[in-house]
C-alpha positions as CSV (number, residue, x, y, z in Angstrom):
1,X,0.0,0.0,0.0
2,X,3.0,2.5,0.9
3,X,4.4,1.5,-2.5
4,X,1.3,2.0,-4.7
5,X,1.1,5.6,-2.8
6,X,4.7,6.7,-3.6
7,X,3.8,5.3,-7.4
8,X,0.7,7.0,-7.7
9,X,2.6,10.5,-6.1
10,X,5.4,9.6,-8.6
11,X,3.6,9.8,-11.8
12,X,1.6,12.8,-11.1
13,X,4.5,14.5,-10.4
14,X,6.4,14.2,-13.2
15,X,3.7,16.0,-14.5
16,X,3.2,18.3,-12.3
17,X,4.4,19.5,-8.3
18,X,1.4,19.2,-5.9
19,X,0.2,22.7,-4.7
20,X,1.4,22.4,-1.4
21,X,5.4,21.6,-2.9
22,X,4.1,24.8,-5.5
23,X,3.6,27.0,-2.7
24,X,6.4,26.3,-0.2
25,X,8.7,26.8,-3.2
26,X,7.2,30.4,-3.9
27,X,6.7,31.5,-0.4
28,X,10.3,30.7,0.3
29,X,12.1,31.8,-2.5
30,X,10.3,34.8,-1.6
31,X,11.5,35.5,1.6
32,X,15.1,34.1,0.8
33,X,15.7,37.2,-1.8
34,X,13.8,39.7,0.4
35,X,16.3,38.3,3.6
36,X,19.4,38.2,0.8
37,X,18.2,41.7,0.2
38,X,17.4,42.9,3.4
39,X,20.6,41.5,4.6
40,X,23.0,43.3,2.1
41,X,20.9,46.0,3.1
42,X,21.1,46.3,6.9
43,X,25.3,45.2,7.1
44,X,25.8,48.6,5.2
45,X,24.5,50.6,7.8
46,X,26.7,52.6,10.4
47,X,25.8,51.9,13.7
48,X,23.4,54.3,15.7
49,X,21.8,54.7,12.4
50,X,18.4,55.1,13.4
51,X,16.0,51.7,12.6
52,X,19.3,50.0,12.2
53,X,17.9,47.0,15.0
54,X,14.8,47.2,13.7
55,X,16.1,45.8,10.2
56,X,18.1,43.0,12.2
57,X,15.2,41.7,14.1
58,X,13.2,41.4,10.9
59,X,15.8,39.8,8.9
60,X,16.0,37.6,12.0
61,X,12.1,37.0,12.5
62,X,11.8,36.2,8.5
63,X,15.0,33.7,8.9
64,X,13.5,31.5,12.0
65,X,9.8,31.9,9.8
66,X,11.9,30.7,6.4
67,X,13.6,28.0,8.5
68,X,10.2,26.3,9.9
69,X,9.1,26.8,6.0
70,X,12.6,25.1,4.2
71,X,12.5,22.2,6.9
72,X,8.1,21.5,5.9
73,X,9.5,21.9,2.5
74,X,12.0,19.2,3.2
75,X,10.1,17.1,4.5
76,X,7.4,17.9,2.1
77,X,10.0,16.5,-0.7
78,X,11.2,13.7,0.7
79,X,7.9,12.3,1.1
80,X,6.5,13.4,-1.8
81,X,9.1,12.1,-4.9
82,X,9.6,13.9,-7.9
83,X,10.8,12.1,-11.2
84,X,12.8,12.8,-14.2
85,X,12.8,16.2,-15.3
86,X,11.9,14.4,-18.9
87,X,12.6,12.3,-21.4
88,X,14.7,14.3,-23.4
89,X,17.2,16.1,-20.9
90,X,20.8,14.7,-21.0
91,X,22.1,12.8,-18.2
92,X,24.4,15.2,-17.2
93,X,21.6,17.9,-17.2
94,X,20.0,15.9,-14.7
95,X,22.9,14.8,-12.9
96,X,23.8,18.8,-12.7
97,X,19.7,19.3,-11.5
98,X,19.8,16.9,-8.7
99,X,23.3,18.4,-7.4
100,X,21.9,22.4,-7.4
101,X,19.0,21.1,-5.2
102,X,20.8,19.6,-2.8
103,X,23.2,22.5,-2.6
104,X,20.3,24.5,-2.4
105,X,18.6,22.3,0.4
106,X,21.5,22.2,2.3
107,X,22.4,26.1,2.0
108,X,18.5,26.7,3.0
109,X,19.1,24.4,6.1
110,X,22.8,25.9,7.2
111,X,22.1,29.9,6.6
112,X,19.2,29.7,9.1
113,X,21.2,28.0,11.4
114,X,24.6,30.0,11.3
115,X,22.3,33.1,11.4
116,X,20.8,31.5,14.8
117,X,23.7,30.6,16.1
118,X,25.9,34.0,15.3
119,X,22.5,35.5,17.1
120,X,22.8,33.4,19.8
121,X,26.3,34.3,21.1
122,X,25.5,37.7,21.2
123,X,23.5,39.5,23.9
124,X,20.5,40.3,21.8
125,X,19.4,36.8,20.9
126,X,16.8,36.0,18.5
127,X,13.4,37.4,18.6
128,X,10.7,36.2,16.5
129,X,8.2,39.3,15.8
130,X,9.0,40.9,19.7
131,X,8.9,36.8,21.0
132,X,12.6,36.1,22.3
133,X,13.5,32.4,21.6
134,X,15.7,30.3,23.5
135,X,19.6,30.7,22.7
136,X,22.2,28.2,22.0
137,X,25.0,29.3,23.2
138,X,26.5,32.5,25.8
139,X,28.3,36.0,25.1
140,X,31.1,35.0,23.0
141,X,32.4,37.4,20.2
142,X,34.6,35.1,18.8
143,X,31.7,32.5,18.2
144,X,29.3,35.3,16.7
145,X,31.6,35.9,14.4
146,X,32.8,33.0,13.3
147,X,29.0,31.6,13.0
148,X,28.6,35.4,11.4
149,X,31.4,34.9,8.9
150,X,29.6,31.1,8.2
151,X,26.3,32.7,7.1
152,X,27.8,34.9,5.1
153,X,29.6,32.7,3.2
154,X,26.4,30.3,2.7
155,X,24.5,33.7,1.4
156,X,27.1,34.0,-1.2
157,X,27.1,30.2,-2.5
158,X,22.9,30.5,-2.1
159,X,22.9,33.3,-4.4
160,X,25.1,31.8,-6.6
161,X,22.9,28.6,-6.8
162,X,19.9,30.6,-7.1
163,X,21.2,32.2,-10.1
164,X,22.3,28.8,-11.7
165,X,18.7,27.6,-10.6
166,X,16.2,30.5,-12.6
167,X,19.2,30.5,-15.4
168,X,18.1,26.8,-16.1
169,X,14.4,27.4,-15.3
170,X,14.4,29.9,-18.0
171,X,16.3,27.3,-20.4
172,X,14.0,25.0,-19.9
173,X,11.1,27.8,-20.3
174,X,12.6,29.7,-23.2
175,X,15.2,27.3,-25.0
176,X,14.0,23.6,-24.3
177,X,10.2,24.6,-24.1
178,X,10.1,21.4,-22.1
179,X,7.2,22.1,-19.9
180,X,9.5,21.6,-17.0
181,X,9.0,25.3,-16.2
182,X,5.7,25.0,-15.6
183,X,5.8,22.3,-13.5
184,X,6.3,24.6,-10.5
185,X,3.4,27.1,-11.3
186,X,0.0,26.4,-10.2
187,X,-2.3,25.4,-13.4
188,X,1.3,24.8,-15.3
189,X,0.4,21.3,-16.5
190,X,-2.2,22.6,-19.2
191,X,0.6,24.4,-20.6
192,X,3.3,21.7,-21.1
193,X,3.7,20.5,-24.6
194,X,2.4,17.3,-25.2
């Protein structure tokens, strides 16, 4: 019976994502360039700039609300399998495919968490909309910034995945007019050519 249901999940995805996997993809990718944006944005500014903590607890509040999103998503994906882009892409297309998402998956689990942590050895902490939330760790400079220096390295190799990511969802959309694209919009199947 478990088999028959991963099947049946299969096949209609290779048609198409299920709505739920449609919008956790949007919503986040949403609030990963707004928090990539916000981010840049906020690092720039001289401290005592007026507002300045006011940008750093919403970056923080969107990153613990993108976090509880990416790990649903997760688990949302590996319960819910996905096949073959499609019958025409080359291996190594696909081999390339599977390697950006897990990159991606694993840069969407690690910034969160080196944000978190960098957060927690400081003596702000996290709050989540005014809520504090528990921290992992003490007063330590040399720990913020190393966790610090961590999530800003993962927010350079996300962006660069991202970029690869929409480059090759536009091939697929523009170039290969595979229907792939429209796998991850809702109502995208009627537009796939058959």
């Amino acid at each position: 019976m478990i088999g028959t249901k991963i099947e049946v999940e299969t096949s209609r995805s290779s048609e198409h994502y299920t709505m739920p996997a449609i919008a956790l993809h949007w919503v986040i990718a949403l609030l990963i360039i707004g928090m990539l944006l916000l981010g840049y944005y906020m690092v720039g500014l001289p401290k005592g700039t007026p507002d300045r903590a006011v940008y750093f607890n919403l970056h923080k509040s969107f990153g613990v609300l993108a976090a509880v999103l990416i790990l649903a998503r997760l688990y949302w994906r590996l319960t819910h399998p996905v096949s073959r882009i499609s019958a025409g892409t080359p291996r190594w297309s696909e081999k390339a495919a599977w390697l950006n998402h897990r990159l991606l998956y694993l840069c969407m689990v690690l910034q969160p968490a080196a944000g978190y942590l960098s957060s927690s050895f400081n003596k702000y902490g996290v709050k989540f909309f005014g809520l504090a939330l528990p921290r992992w760790g003490w007063e330590d400079a040399y720990l913020r910034d190393l966790f610090k220096s961590f999530h800003n390295l993962i927010a350079i190799l996300l962006i660069t995945l991202i970029a690869v990511h929409v480059a090759a969802a536009f091939k697929h959309l523009f170039v290969d007019k595979d229907g792939v694209f429209q796998r991850m919009i809702p109502g995208g199947s009627k537009y796939e050519k058959h």
